[in-house]
C-alpha positions in Angstrom: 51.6 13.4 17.5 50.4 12.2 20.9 51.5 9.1 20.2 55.1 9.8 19.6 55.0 11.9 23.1 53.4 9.1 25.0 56.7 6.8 24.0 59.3 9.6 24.6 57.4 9.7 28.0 57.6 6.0 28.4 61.2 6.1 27.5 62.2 8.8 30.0 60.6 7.5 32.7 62.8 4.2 32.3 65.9 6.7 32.1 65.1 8.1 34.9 63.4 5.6 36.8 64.9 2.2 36.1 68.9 3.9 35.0 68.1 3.5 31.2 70.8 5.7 30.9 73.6 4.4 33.1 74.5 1.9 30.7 78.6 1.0 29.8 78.4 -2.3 27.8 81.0 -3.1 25.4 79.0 -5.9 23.7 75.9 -5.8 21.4 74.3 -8.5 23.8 75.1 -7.0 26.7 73.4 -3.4 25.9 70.5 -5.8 24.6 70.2 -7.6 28.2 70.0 -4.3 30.1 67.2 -2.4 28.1 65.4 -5.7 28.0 65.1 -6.0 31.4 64.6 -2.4 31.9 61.9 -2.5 29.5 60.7 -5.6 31.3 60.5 -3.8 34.7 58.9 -0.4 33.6 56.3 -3.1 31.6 55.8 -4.5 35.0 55.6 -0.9 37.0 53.5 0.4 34.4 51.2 -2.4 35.2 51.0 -2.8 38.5 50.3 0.9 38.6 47.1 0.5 36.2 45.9 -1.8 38.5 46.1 0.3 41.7 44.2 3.2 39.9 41.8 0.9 38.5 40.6 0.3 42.3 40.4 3.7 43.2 
């Protein structure tokens, strides 16, 4: 179950975060292009901020 909670986490930080949500393609490929590169930035944030409280 914590699992599951961890992703709905993951996914409402990009909404909130990165505009997940403030999407108005008309195109399969251009929704696909937006969450991929939302999901490529939160990847990249998600990173960076593992490695800051690593060092701590």
């Amino acid at each position: 179950m914590k699992a599951r909670w961890r992703i709905e986490d993951c996914f409402e930080t990009a909404k909130n975060e990165f505009g997940l949500d403030h999407n108005a393609t008309l195109s399969w490929h251009g929704w696909h292009r937006h969450v991929s590169l939302i999901m490529l930035a939160y990847a990249v944030m998600a990173s960076v901020r593992y490695q800051e409280n690593s060092l701590k």
